[in-house]
C-alpha positions as CSV (number, residue, x, y, z in Angstrom):
1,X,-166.2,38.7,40.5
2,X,-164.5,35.5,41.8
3,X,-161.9,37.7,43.1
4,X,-163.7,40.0,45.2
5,X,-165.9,37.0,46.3
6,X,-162.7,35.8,47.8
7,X,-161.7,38.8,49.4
8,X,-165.0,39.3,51.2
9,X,-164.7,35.7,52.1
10,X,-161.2,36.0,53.2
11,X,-162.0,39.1,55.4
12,X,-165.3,37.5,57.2
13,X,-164.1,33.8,57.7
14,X,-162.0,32.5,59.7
15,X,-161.4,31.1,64.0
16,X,-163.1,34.0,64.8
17,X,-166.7,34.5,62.4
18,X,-167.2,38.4,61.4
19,X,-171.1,39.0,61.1
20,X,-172.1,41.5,57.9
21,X,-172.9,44.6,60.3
22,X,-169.2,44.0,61.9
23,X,-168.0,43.9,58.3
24,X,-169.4,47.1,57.3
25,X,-168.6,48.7,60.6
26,X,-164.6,47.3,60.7
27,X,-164.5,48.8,56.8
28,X,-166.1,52.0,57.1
29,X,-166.2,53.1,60.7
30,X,-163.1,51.2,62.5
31,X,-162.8,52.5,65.9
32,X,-160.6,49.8,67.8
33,X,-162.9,47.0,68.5
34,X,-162.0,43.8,68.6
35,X,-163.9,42.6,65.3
36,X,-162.3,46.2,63.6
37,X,-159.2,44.5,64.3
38,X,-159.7,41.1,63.2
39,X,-161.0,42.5,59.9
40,X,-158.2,45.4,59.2
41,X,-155.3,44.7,61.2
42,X,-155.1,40.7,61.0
43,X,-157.1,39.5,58.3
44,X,-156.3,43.0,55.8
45,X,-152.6,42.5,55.7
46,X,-153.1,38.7,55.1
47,X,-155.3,39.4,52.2
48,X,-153.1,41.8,50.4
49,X,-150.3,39.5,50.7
50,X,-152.6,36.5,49.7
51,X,-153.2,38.8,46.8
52,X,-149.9,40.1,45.4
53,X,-148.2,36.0,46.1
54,X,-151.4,34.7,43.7
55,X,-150.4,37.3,41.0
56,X,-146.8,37.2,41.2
57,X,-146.6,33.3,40.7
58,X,-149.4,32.8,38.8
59,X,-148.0,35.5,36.0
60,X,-144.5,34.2,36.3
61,X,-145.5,30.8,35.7
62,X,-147.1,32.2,32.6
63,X,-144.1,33.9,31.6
64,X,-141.9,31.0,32.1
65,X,-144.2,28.6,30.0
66,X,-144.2,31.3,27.0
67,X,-140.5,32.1,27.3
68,X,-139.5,28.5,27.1
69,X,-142.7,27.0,25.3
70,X,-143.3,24.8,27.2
71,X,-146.7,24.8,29.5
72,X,-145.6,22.5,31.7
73,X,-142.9,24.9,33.1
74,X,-142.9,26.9,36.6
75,X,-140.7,30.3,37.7
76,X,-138.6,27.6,39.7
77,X,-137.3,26.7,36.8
78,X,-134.7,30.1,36.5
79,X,-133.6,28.8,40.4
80,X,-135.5,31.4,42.3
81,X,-137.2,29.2,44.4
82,X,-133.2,27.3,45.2
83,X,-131.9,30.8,45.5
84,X,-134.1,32.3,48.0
85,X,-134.2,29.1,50.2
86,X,-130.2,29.4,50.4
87,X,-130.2,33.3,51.3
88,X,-132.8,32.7,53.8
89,X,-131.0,29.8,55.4
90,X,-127.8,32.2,55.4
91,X,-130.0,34.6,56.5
92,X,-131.4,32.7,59.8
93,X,-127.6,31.0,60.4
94,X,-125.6,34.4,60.1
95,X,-127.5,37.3,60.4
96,X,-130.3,35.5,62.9
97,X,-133.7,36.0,60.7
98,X,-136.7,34.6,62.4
99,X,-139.7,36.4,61.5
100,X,-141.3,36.5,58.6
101,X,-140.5,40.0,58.0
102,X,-137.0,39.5,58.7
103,X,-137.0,36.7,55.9
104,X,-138.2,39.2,52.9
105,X,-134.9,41.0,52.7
106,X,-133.1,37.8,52.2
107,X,-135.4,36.0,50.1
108,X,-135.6,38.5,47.3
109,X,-131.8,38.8,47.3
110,X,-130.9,35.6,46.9
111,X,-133.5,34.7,43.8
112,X,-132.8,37.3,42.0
113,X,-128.5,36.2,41.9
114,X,-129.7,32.9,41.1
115,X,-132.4,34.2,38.5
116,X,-129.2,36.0,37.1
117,X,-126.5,33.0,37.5
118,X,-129.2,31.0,35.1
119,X,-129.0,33.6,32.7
120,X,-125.6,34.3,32.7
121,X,-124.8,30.3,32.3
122,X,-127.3,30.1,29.2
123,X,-125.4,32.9,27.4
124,X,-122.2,31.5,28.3
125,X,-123.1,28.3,26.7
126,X,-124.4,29.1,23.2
127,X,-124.1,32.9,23.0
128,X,-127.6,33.7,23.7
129,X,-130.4,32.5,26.0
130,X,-132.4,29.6,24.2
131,X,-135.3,27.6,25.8
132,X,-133.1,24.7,26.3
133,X,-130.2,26.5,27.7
134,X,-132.4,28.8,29.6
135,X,-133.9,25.2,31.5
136,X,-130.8,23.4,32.1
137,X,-128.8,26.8,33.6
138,X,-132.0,27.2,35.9
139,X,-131.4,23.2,37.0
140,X,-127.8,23.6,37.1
141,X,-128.4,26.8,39.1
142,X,-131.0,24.9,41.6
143,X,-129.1,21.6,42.0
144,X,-126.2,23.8,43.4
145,X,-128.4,26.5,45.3
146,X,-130.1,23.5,46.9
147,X,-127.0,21.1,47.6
148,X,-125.4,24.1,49.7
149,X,-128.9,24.5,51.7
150,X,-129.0,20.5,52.2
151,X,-125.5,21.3,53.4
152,X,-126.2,24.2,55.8
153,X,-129.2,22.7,57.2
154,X,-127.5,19.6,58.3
155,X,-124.9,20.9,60.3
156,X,-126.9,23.6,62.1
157,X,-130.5,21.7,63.6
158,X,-131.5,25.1,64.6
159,X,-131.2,26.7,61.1
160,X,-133.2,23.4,59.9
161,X,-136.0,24.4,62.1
162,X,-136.3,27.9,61.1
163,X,-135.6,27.4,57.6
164,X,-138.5,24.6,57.6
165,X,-141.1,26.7,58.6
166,X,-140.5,29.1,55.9
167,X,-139.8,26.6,52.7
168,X,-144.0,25.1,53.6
169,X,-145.3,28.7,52.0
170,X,-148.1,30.4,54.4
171,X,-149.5,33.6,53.3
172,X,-150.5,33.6,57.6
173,X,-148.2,36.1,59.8
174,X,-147.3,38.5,57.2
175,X,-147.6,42.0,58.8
176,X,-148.4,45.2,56.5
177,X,-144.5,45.7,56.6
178,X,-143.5,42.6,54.5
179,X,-146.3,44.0,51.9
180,X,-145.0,47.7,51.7
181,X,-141.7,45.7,51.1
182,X,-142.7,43.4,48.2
183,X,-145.9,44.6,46.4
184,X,-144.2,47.4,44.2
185,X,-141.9,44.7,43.0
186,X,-144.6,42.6,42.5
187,X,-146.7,45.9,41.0
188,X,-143.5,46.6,38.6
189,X,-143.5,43.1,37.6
190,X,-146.9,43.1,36.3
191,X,-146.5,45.8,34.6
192,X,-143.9,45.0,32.6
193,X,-145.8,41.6,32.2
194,X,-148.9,43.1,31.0
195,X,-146.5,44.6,27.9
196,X,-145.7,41.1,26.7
197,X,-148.8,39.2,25.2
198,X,-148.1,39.9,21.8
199,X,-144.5,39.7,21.9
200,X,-145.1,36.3,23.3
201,X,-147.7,34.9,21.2
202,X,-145.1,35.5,18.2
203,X,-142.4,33.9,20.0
204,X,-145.0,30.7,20.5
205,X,-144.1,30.2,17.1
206,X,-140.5,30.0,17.0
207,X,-137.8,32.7,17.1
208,X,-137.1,33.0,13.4
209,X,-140.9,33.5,12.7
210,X,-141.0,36.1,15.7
211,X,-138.3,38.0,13.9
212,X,-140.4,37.9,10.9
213,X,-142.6,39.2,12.3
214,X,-140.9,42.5,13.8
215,X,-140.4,41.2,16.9
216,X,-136.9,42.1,19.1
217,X,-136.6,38.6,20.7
218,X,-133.8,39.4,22.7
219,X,-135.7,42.1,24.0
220,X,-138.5,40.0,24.8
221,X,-136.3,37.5,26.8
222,X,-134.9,40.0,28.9
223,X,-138.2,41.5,29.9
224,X,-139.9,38.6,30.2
225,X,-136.5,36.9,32.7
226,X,-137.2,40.6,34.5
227,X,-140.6,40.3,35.2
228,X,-140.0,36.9,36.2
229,X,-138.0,37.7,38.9
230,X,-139.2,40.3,40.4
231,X,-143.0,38.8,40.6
232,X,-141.6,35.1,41.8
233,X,-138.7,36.9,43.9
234,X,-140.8,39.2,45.5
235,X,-144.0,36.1,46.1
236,X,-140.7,33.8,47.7
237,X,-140.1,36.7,50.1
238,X,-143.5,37.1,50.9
239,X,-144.9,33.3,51.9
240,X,-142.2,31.2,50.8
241,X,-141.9,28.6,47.5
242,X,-145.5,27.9,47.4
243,X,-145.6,25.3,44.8
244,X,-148.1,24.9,42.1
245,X,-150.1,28.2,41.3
246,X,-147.7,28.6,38.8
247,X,-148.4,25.9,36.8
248,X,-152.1,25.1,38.0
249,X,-153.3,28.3,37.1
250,X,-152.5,29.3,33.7
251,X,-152.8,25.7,32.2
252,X,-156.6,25.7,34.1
253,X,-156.8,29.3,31.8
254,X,-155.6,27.4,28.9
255,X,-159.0,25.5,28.5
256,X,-161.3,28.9,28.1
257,X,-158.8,31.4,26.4
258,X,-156.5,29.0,24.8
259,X,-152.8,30.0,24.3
260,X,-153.6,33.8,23.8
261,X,-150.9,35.5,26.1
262,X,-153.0,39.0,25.6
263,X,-155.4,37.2,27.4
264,X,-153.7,34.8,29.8
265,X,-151.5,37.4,31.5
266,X,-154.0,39.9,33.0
267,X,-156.3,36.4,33.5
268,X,-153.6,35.0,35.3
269,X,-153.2,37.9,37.4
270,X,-157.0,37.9,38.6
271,X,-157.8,34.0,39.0
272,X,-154.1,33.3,40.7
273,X,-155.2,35.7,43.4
274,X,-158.1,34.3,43.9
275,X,-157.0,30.8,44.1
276,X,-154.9,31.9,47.0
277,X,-157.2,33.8,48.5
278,X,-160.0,30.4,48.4
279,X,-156.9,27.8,49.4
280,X,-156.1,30.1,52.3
281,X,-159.3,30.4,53.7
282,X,-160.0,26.1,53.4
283,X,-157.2,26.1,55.0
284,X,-158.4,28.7,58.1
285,X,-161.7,26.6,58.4
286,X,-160.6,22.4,58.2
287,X,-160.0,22.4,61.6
288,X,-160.4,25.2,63.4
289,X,-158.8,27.0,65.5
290,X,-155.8,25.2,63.8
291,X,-154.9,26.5,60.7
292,X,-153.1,24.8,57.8
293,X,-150.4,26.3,56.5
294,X,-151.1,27.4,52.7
295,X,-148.8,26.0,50.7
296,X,-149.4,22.6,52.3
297,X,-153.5,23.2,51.2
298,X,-152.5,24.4,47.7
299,X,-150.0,21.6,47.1
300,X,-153.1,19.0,48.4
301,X,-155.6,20.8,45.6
302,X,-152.9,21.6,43.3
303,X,-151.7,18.6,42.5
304,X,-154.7,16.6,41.9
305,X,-156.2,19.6,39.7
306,X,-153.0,19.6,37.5
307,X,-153.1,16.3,36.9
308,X,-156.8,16.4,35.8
309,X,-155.3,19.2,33.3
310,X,-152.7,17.3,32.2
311,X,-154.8,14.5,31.4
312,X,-157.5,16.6,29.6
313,X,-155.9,18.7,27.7
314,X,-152.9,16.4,26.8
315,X,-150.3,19.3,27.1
316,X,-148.0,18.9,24.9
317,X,-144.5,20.7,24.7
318,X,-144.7,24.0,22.5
């Protein structure tokens, strides 16, 4: 209910209002006016990418916290976020990226080799992929994604400019092409998510009462690292690192289904969508015509709401 809520909201509001009969008539009967426009050609793409960037980071945060057990975790912890910012700066300083739709076919690239550098570095390390190893490749990973961006961004100003319009996160200016282009990632993603509650919910308890249990850990790790990347790869590509959903959302979940990953996956799905969808349009109406970019709004009601989880719910490391 809170999700289509949202969407109606998202469709109607925004610099230019949409009255009910325009609604209806832009929905059902579009013939080229100007409000049939607003609602289908503008405001629809933007709502579907809203959409598919809510679920993608707000199931991959899940994912993360479950694979490493530990709720306060987010998908930039494999380096996806690192990885995609380098490939699009390499993309805008070699290849001349500029639009946003130009920027999805480097962002997706470049977090799913550093998504796959993390995991290669865990196994090196101890053999297989552990919660610890699986953290510190991802840092490892980020720290030297990130120091090579610092690097390119501070000898070409023009790249800097480009690059810092894309690393805020805005879910604004995404045509219907950038959405053909990521939502059956983020569709395949899901799915494969949606096939890992109970596999997870053993692995809550430790690996060696997991395989107990009947559980294929290993299995579960690769899936999970999978499904990871292609949700938070393909939600990079789409807006940019928007910060936060990942951890706000399925730690805010926590409180009504508890740590039941049957439950908090599909949940996640629904309320991170949502949560996009209501930050976007706050950030349409502040000051309009202006619009706020949406990661900067999500960061602003992020933050303070995380914190207020934190200090509620005294999360605790699994």
């Amino acid at each position: 209910m809170l999700l289509v809520f949202t969407v109606v909201v998202s469709l109607r509001v925004g610099a230019a209002p949409v009255g009910w009969d325009q609604f209806v008539h832009a929905l059902f009967h579009y013939t080229g006016t100007q409000q049939d426009m607003i609602v289908r050609d503008l405001r629809g793409p933007r709502v579907l990418v809203a959409m598919e960037v809510g679920i993608g980071f707000a199931v991959a945060g899940t994912l993360v916290q479950g694979l490493t057990r530990n709720p306060l975790a987010d998908p930039g912890i494999f380096g996806i976020n690192a990885g995609a910012a380098l490939s699009v700066v390499i993309g805008i300083s070699v290849f001349g990226a500029v639009r946003p739709g130009e920027y999805v076919w480097f962002a997706f690239p470049g977090a799913l080799a550093a998504s796959v550098t993390a995991f290669v570095i865990s196994v090196l390390a101890r053999g297989r992929p552990t919660p610890v190893t699986l953290t510190l490749a991802g840092v490892i990973t980020a720290m030297l994604c990130s120091a090579v961006t610092g690097i390119i961004t501070f000898l070409n100003p023009e790249v800097a400019e480009g690059f810092q319009f894309w690393v805020i996160g805005n879910v604004g200016g995404r045509g219907i092409k950038v959405v053909a282009a990521t939502a059956p990632m983020v569709a395949l993603g899901l799915a494969v998510a949606l096939t890992l509650g109970r596999s997870l919910n053993a692995l809550s308890l430790g690996e060696d009462v997991a395989r107990t249990l009947g559980q294929r850990v290993g299995v579960t790790k690769v899936a999970a690292i999978v499904a990871v990347v292609l949700l938070a790869g393909a939600s990079v590509a789409a807006a940019g690192p928007i910060a936060f959903v990942g951890l706000a959302v399925p730690n805010a979940l926590r409180t009504i289904v508890g740590d039941d990953y049957r439950w908090l996956l599909p949940l996640s799905a629904l309320t991170g969508a949502a949560f996009v969808l209501g930050t976007d349009v706050i950030g349409r109406v502040i000051e309009r015509p202006t619009e706020f970019q949406t990661g900067l709004v999500i960061s602003a009601i992020g933050a303070p709401l995380f914190l207020y989880l934190v200090s509620r719910r005294r999360i605790r490391t699994l």
